[in-house]
C-alpha positions in Angstrom: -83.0 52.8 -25.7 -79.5 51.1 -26.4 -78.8 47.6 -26.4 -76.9 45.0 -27.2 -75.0 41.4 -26.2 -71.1 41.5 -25.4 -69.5 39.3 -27.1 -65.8 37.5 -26.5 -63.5 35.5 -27.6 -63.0 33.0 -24.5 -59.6 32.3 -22.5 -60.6 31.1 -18.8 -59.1 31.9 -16.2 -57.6 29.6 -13.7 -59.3 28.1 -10.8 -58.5 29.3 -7.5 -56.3 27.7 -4.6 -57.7 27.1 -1.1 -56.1 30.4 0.5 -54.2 29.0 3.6 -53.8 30.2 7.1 -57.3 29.4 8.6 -57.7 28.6 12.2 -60.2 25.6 12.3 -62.9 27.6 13.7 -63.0 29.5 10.9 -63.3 26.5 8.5 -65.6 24.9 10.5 -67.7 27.7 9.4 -67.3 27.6 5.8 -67.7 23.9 5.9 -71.5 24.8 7.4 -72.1 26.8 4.9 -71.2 25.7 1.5 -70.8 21.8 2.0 -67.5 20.4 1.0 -65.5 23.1 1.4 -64.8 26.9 0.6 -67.0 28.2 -1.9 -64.5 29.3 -5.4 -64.6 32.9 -6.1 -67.0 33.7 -9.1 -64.7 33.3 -11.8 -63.6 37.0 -13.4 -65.2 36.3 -17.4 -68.2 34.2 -17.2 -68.7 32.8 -20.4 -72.6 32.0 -21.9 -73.3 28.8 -25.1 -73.2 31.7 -27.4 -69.9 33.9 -26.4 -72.2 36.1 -24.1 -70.0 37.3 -21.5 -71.8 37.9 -17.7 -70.5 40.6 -15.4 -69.7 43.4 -18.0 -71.0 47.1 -17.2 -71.8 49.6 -19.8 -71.7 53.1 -19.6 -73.2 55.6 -21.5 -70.9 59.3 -20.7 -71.9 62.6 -21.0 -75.9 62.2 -20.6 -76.8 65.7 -19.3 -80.7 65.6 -18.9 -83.1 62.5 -19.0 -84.4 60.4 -16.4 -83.4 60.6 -12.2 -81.8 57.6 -10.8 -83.3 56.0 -7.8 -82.7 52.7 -7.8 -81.7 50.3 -4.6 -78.5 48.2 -4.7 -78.2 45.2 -2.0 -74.2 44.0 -2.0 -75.3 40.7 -0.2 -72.5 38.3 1.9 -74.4 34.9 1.2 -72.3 32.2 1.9 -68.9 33.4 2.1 -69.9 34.9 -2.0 -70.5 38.3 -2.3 -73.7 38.4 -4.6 -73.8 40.2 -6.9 -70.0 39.5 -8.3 -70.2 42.5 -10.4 -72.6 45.9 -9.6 -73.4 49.6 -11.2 -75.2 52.0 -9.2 -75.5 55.6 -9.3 -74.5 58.5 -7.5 -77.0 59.1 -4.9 -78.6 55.9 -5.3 -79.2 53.7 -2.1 -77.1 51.0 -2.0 -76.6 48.6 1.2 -74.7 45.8 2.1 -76.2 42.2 4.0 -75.4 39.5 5.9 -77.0 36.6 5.4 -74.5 34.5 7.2 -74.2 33.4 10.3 -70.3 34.6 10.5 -68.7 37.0 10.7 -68.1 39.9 7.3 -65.8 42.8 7.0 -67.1 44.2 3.8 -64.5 46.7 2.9 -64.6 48.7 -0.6 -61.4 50.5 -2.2 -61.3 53.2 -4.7 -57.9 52.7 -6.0 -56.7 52.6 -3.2 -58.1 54.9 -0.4 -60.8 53.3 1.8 -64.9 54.4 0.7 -66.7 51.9 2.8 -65.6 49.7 5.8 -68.3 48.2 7.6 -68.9 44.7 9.9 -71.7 42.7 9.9 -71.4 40.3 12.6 -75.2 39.3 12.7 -76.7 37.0 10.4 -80.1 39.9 8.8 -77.7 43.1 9.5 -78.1 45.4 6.5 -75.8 48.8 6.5 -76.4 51.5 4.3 -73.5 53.1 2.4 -74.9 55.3 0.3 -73.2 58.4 2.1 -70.3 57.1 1.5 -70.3 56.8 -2.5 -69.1 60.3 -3.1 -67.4 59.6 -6.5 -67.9 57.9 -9.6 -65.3 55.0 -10.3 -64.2 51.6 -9.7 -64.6 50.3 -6.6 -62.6 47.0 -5.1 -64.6 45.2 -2.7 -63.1 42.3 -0.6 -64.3 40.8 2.8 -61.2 41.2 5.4 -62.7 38.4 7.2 -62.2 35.9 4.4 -59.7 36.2 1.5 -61.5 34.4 -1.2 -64.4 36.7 -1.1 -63.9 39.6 -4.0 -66.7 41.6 -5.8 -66.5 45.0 -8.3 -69.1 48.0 -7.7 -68.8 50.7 -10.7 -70.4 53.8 -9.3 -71.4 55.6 -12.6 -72.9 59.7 -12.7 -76.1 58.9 -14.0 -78.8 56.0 -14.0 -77.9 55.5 -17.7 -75.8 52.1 -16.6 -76.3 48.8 -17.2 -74.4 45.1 -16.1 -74.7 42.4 -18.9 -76.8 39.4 -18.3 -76.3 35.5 -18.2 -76.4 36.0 -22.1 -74.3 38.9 -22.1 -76.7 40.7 -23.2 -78.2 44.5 -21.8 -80.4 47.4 -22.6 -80.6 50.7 -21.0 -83.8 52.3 -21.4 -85.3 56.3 -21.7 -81.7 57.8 -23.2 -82.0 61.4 -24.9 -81.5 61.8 -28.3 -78.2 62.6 -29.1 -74.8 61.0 -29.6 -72.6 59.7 -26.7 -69.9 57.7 -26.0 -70.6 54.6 -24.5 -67.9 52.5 -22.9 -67.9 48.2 -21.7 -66.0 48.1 -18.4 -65.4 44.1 -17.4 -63.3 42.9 -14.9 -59.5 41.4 -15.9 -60.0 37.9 -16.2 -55.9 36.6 -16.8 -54.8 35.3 -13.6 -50.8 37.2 -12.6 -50.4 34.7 -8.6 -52.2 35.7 -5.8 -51.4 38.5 -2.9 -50.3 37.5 0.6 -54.1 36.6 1.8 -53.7 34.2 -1.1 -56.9 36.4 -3.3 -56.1 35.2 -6.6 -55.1 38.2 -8.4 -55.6 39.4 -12.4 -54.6 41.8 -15.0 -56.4 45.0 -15.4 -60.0 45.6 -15.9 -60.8 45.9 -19.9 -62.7 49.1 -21.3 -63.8 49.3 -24.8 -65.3 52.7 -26.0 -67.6 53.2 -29.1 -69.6 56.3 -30.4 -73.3 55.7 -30.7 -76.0 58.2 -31.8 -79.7 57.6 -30.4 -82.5 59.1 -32.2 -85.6 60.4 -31.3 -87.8 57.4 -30.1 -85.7 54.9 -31.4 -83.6 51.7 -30.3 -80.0 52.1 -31.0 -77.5 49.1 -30.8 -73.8 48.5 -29.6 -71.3 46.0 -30.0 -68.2 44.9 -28.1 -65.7 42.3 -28.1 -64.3 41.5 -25.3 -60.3 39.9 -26.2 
């Protein structure tokens, strides 16, 4: 088992405009659903009381025998938010997307900067599968090309042995081998560099920190990172 909280040391990021350009049907809509206005994005380095950090994903490489994935990821639209901000799955592990709106999603997912997944959800319930589609490990971009604030990461890892950090920042990844990997922090960039030409706020690169951890035999090894 290896586990451990990420720790940081903070610099937030700026809060995001209202993109412009929507026809008044559209923010009719938004209004209806989040009161007030446009819901902000999740911010890119969520912060906990104790330097936590939210939203990481750790990795642990090279794990050639051990437990099958299986797991079931839902990438949910839930008022105009993708929910989860930040999710790991692994290869041939189901993963789905929802709408739970009553408008209108183009969930669209980029691997650099090919196309993996495109799919619309115009009914409010309407779950597609997209597990055929997740071919690859890596990082994948996903945005909602019917609305320009919505943004959300999906790390697609080649093994169950994968883990997101908690509201504490905090994660544990249960039933590793014995041996000694490399285990590497992937989080989001989080300093904001302007916005694109849908107005999607737009940051530096994601961070990775690597570290070298040996696990022995029915024991519970421990990790650190710092996120700067």
């Amino acid at each position: 088992m290896v586990e451990r909280p990420l720790q940081c040391q903070p610099e937030r990021p700026a809060v995001a405009e209202e993109p412009q350009g929507k026809d008044e049907h559209d923010r009719h809509q938004d209004e209806e659903l989040s009161p007030g206005g446009e819901p902000e994005p999740p911010p890119e380095q969520e912060e906990a009381a104790d330097r936590g950090v939210k939203g990481s994903v750790v990795l642990i490489e090279g794990v050639a025998r051990g437990k099958k994935g299986g797991g079931e990821v839902v990438l949910d639209n839930h008022q105009c938010v993708f929910v989860s901000h930040v999710t790991a799955v692994g290869l041939k592990e189901k993963v789905a997307i929802r709408n739970s709106d009553p408008v209108l999603h183009n969930t669209h997912g980029f691997l650099g900067t090919p196309t993996v997944f495109n799919v619309a959800l115009p009914t409010k319930g309407q779950v597609i599968e997209v597990t055929k589609y997740l071919k690859n490990p890596g990082v994948i971009r996903v945005l909602c090309d019917a609305h320009p604030h919505m943004s959300a990461w999906m790390i697609v890892h080649d093994s169950p042995y994968y883990a997101v950090t908690d509201d504490k920042g905090a994660f544990r990844i249960a039933d590793v081998p014995p041996g000694t990997y490399k285990v590497t922090m992937w989080h989001a960039g989080f300093r904001p560099k302007g916005a694109d030409k849908d107005g999607r706020v737009l940051y530096d690169e994601p961070k990775t920190v690597t570290r070298e951890l040996t696990v022995a035999p029915k024991a519970t090894a421990t990790v650190d990172f710092e996120l700067k």
